[in-house]
N, C-alpha and C positions, 0 to 999 in steps of 0.2 A: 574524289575528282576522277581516280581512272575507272571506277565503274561507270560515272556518269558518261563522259567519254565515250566510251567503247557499247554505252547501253543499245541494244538495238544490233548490232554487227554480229554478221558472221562470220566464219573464215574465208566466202568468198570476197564479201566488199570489204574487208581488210584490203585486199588486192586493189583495190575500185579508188585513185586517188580522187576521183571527185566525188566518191560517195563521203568517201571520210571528210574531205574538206565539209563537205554539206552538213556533214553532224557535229564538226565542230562549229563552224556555223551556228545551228541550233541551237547550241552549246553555249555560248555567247552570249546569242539573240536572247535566252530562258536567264540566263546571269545579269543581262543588263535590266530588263522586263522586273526580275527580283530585286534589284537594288533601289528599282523605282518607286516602287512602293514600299521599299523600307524607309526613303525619302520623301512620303507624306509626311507634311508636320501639323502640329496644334501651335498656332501662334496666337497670343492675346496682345493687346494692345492699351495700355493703364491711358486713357486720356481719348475722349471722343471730338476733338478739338480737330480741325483741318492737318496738320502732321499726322495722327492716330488715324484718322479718316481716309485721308490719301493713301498712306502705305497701305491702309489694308486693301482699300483700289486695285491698287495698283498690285499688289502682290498676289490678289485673285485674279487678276487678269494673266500674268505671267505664268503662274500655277492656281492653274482651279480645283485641283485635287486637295490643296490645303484648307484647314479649317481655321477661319480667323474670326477672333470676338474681338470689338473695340469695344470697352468697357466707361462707361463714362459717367459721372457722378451726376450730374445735371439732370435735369426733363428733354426730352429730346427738342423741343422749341427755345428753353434757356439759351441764353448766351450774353457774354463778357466781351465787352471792348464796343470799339464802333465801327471800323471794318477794315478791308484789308489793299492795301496797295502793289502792282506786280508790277514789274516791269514787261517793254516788250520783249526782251531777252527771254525774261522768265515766261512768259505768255509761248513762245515758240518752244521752250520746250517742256511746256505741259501738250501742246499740241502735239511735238511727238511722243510724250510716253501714253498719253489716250485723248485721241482726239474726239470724241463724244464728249465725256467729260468737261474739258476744255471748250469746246462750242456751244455748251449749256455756258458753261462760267463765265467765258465773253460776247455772249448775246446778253449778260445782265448788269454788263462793266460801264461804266464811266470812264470815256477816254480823256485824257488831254497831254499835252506836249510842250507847253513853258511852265518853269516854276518862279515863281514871283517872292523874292524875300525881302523883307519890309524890315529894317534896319534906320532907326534914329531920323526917323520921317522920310526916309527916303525908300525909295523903292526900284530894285533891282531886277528884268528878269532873263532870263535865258531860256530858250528855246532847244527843239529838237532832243529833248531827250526821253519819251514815249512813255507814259503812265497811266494806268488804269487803276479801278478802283471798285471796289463791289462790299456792300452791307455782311459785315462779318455773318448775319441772321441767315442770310440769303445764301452764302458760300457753305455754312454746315448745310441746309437744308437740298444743296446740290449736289454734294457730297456722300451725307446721309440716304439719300435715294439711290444713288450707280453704287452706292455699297451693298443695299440692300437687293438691288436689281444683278448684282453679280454672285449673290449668295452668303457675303459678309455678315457676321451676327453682333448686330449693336443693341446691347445691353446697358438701358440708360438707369437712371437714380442708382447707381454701383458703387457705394461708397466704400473705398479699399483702405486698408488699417495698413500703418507704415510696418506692423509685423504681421501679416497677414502673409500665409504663405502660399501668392495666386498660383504660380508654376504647379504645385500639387493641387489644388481645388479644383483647376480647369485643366491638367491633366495636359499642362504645355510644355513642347517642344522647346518655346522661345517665349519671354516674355517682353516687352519694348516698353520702356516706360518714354511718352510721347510727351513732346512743347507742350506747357500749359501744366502738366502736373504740378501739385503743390498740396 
């Protein structure tokens, strides 16, 4: 540390308090600059399902230096279930963590605003409470694309063995086992 320091000085700018401020400065600036890319990671993601999808989204958008695989057993058109309901709550704040994203996903939603529950012939409903709705098929393949369009690497038919050791295969930092795994 004190050669690094002092590297570059003389015995004049010893004298010089703002030269030395300036090379520790440097000094810093070269320290932090290191640290940051010791702080690239390998993240895989077990589950290509909308949670596995999102995060990896999302977490290339926040750091795009990182390498993220979402791994997913299926065909990349497959999909389980019949789709997915948000609230507006939920809707605003997909809006703020990426709003592109988000304005794909509710240009393809299903609004409405009473819920109607049907109860011993009778029927009940209430109002004002904001819900949307979009084809689970529709949601990965929105998903799937801004992953793909942010550098994310989606590795489909990836069938993972419960002793299977992914962290050393793909060489991760982090591994996330995502909703839906099973």
């Amino acid at each position: 540390f004190f050669e690094l320091l002092f590297f570059g000085l003389d015995q004049h700018s010893l004298n010089d308090d703002n030269y030395f401020k300036l090379q520790l400065l440097k000094l810093k600036q070269f320290k932090c600059q290191s640290e940051i890319r010791d702080l690239i990671m390998n993240i895989v993601c077990l589950g290509g399902g909308p949670a596995g999808l999102y995060f990896g989204l999302l977490m290339k958008l926040r750091h795009p230096e990182h390498h993220i695989t979402v791994l997913e057993r299926n065909k990349p058109y497959d999909t389980f279930g019949w789709g997915v309901v948000f609230s507006d709550a939920t809707m605003s704040r997909l809006q703020v963590a990426d709003p592109m994203t988000a304005s794909e996903i509710l240009g393809s939603f299903n609004h409405w605003d009473d819920i109607a529950v049907h109860f011993k012939g009778e029927t009940m409903r209430s109002g004002g409470h904001g819900f949307c709705g979009i084809g689970r098929k529709r949601l990965l393949n929105i998903l799937q694309k801004r992953c793909e369009a942010l550098g994310v690497e989606l590795v489909f038919e990836a069938e993972v063995d419960a002793n299977a050791d992914i962290g050393a295969q793909y060489k991760a930092d982090l591994v996330i086992a995502c909703d839906g795994i099973n």
